[in-house]
C-alpha positions in Angstrom: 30.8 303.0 -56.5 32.3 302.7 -53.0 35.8 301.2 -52.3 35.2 297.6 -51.1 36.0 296.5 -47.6 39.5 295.8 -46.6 40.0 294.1 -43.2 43.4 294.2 -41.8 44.2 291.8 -38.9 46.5 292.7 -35.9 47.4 289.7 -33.7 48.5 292.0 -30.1 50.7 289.7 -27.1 52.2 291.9 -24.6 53.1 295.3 -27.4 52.2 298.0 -24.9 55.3 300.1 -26.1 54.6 300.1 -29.9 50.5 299.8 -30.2 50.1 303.5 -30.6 52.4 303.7 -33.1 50.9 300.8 -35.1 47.5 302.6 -34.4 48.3 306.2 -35.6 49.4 304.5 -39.1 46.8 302.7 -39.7 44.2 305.2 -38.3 46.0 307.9 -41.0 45.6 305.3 -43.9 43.5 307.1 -46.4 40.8 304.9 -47.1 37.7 305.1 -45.6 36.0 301.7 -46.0 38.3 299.5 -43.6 37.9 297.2 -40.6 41.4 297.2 -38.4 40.6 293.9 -36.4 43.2 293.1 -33.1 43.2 290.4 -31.3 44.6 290.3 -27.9 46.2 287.0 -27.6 46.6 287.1 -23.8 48.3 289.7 -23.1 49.9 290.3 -19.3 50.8 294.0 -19.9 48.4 297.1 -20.6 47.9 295.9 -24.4 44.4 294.6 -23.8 43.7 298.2 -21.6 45.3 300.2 -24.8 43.0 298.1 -27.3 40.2 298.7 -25.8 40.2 302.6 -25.7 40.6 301.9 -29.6 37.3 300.9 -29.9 36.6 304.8 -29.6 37.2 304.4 -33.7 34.4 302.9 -35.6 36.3 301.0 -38.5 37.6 299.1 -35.1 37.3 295.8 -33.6 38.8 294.3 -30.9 38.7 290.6 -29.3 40.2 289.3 -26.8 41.1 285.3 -26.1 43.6 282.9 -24.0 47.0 283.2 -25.4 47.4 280.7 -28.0 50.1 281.8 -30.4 50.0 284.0 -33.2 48.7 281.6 -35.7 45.6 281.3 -33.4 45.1 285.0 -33.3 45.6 285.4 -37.0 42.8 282.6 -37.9 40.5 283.9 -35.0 40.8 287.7 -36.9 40.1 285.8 -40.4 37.2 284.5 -39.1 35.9 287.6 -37.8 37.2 289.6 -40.5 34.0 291.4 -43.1 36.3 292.8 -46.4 36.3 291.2 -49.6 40.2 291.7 -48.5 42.3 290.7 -46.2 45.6 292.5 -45.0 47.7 291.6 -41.7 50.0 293.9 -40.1 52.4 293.4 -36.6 52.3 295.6 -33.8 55.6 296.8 -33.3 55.6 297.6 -37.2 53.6 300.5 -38.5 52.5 301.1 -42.5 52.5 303.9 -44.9 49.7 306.4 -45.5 48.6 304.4 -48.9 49.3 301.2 -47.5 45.7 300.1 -47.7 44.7 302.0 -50.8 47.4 300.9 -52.9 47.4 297.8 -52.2 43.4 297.4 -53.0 43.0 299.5 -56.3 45.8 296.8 -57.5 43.3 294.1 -56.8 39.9 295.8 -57.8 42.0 296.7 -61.2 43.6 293.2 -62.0 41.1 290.6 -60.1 43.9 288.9 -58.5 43.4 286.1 -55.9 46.9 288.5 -54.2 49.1 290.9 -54.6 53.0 291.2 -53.0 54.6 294.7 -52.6 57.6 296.1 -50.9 58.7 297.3 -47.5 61.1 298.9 -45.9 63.4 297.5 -42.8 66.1 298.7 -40.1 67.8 295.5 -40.8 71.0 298.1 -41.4 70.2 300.2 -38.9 68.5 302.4 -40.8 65.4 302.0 -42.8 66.2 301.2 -46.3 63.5 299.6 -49.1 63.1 295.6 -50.0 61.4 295.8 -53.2 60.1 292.1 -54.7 63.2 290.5 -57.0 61.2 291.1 -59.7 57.9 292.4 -61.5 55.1 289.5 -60.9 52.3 289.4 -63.2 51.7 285.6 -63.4 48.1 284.7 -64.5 47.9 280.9 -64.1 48.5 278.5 -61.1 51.4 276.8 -63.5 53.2 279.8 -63.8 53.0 280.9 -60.2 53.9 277.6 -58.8 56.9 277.3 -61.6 58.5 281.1 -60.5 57.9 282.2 -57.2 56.7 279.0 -55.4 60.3 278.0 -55.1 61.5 281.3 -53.7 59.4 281.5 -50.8 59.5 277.3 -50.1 63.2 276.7 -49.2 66.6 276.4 -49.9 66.9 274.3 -52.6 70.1 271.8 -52.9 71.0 273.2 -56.2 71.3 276.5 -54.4 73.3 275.2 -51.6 75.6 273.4 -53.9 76.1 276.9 -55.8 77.1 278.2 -52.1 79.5 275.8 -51.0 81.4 276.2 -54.3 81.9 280.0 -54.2 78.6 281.6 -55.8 78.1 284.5 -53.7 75.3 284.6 -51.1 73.4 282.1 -49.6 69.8 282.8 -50.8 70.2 285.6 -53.6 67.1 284.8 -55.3 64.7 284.3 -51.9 61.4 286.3 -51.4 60.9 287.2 -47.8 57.5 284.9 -46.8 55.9 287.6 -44.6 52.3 287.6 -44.6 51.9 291.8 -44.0 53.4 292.3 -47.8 50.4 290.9 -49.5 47.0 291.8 -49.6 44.7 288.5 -50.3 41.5 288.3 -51.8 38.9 287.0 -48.6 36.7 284.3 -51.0 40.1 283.0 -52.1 41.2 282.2 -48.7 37.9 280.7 -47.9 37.6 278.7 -51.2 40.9 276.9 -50.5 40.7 276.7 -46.7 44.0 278.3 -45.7 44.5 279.2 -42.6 48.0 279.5 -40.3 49.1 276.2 -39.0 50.0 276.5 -35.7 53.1 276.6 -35.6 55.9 278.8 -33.4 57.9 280.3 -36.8 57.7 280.0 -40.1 53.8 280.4 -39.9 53.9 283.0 -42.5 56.2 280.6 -44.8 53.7 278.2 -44.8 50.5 280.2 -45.1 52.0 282.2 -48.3 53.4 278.6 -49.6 50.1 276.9 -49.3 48.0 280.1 -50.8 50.6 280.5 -54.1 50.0 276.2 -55.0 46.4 277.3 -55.1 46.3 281.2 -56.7 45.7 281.3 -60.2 46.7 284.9 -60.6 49.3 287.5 -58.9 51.0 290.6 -59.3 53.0 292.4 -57.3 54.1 296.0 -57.1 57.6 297.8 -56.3 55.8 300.3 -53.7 57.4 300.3 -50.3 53.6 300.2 -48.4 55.0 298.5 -44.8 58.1 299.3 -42.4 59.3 296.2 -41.0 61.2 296.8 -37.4 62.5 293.2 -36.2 63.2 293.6 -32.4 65.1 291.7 -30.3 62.6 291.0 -27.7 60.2 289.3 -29.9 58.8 285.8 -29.7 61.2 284.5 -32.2 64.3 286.1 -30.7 62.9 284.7 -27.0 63.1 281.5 -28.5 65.7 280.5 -30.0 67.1 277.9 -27.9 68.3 274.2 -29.0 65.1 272.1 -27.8 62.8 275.3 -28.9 64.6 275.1 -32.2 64.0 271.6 -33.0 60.9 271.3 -31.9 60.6 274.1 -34.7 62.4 272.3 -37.4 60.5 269.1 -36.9 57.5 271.3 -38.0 58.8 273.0 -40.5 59.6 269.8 -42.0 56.4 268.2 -41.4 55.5 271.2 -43.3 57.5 271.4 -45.9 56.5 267.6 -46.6 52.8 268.6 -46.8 53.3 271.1 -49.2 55.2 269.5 -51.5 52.7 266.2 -51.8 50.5 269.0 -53.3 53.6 270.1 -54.9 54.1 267.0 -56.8 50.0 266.7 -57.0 50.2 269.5 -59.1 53.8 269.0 -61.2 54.8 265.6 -61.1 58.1 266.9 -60.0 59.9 265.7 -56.5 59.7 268.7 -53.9 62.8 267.4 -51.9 65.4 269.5 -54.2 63.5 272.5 -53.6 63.7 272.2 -49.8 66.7 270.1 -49.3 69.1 272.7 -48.6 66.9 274.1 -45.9 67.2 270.8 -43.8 71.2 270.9 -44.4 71.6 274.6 -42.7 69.0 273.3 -39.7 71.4 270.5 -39.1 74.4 273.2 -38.8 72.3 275.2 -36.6 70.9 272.8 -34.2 74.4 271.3 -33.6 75.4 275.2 -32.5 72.4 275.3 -30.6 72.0 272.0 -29.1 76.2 271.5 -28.2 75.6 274.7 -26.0 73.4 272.1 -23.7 75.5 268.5 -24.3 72.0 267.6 -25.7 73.5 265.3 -28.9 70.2 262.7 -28.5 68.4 265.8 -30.0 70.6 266.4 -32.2 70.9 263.3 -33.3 67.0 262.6 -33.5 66.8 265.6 -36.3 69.7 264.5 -38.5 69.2 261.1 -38.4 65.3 261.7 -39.7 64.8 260.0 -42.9 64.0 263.3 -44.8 66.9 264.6 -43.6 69.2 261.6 -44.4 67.7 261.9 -48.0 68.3 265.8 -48.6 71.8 264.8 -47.4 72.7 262.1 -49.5 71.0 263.6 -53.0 73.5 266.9 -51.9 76.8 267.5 -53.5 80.0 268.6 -52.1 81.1 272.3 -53.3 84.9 273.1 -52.1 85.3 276.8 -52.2 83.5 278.1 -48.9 85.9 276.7 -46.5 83.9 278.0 -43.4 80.7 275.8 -44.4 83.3 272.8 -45.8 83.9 270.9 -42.8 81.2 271.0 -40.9 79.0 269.6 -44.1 81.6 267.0 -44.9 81.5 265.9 -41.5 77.5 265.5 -42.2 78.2 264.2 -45.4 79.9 260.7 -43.9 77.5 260.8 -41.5 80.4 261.5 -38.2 77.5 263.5 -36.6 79.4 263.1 -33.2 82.5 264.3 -34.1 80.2 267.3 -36.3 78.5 267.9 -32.8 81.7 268.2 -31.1 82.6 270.4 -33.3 80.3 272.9 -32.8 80.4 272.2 -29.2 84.2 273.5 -29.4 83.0 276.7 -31.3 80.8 277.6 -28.5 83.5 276.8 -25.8 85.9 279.2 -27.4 83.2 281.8 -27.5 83.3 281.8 -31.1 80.3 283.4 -32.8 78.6 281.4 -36.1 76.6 282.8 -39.1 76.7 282.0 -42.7 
């Protein structure tokens, strides 16, 4: 019996200096039956010229369309992808020799609707393995929603509270969302109609969120099949600004609202919790980023959404992480201007922010 087909979708804007490298990976991948489909979204450099000498390969396919955001390119490869599977990989990334192979003789052996495995990333400057939290073998759409749905769809208020008190780092028990560690089943996808939102980050959040409240079985395996290299000159680096950023967090929220209706469809339980903590740290982050600009109508307009009022009240003071004390107590009694000031200082004196 022949391996099945494995289509793996590579959404292309302007990655001229890593292309071949992405190529040579994937071209290397021991498997015979696949279909590497690119999609040019636009490009202004010589990533649509590089693509096309590509199509020198037969397993390759290459389209080309207006630029329209990565979402758009990811749904336009989906719909022109052939395997029974689906894998997506990024351009300036590049994958292991067995990435495709592995990943597919998991799903012929167990049926799953997907799969999650590892990866390794630079993050440290040097590439060093993210292997998932834990071994996944959850057979039932209960038990996927109960123990990993949470872990990919926020930062929950309990969590936060945990933070703020002293318990060690801010999201210990987080999956990374990424849509190139998984491998999906193709009918899956179509059964349940999921596709990317269009949306400018957090795409992949969504996508793997909306796919895990419909799966009804998933594994995952401790194999490092993908190297993750996050650059600096990427779309999400280019824009992170304060009116780019809330535009973004007023879809994530619109998101994160959608999802947990089906959430709560599916439990009976209130999604806010789950997510609540998430909407706290974008408040913090959009004062940083919106003081920069004097812009405090903006600001304003997110913290004072009714969501976010809600996460904030149902939160609990913790009084142990001094650095994140103020500026949440600030939010807490709701002095958003003097919070915003705050932050506006920070940035005056030059003074650099993380948690």
């Amino acid at each position: 019996m022949s391996d099945p087909k494995v289509s793996v979708i590579v959404p292309c804007y302007n990655v001229e200096r890593y292309l071949d490298r992405c190529m040579s990976s994937l071209a290397k991948n021991t498997y015979d039956n696949k279909q590497i489909v690119f999609i040019n979204d636009g490009s202004t450099d010589s990533t649509a010229m590089l693509l096309d000498s590509y199509r020198k390969y037969p397993f390759v396919k290459v389209i080309h369309k207006k630029n329209e955001g990565v979402s758009v390119a990811r749904n336009t490869g989906m719909e022109n992808a052939d395997g029974k599977y689906i894998m997506f990989v990024d351009p300036d990334d590049y994958v292991e020799h067995n990435f495709i192979l592995r990943a597919s003789k998991e799903m012929e052996e167990t049926g799953c609707d997907m799969i999650m495995f590892g990866f390794n990333t630079d993050w440290t400057g040097k590439l060093e393995p993210v292997i998932p939290l834990e071994h996944y073998s959850l057979s039932s759409n209960k038990q996927i929603i109960e123990k990993l749905f949470p872990r990919i769809y926020g930062l929950s208020l309990e969590r936060f509270h945990n933070w703020l008190s002293g318990g060690g780092k801010l999201m210990p028990d987080k999956e990374t969302g990424q849509v190139w560690r998984w491998i999906y089943r193709k009918s899956f996808l179509q059964k349940n109609n999921i596709a990317f939102e269009k949306i400018k980050v957090g795409e992949d959040m969504v996508f793997n969120a909306e796919c895990l409240l419909a799966a009804d079985s998933l594994k995952s395996i401790d194999d490092c099949l993908y190297n993750y290299f996050p650059r600096k000159d990427g779309l999400m680096y280019s824009n992170i600004n304060g009116l780019n950023s809330l535009r973004n967090k007023f879809d994530m929220l619109e998101q994160r609202i959608r999802l947990g209706q089906i959430f709560e469809s599916k439990t009976g339980e209130k999604a806010l919790p789950l997510f609540g903590g998430s909407c706290i740290m974008s408040c913090f982050e959009l004062a940083y980023l919106l003081s920069r600009t004097d812009d405090y109508k903006a600001f304003k307009s997110y913290v004072n959404n009714s969501t976010v009022q809600e996460c904030i009240s149902l939160s609990k003071i913790g009084f142990k992480n001094m650095k994140a004390l103020i500026p949440y107590f600030l939010l807490k009694i709701r002095a958003n201007l003097l919070l915003f000031c705050l932050f506006w200082s920070i940035n005056k004196l030059n003074i650099k922010m993380s948690y």
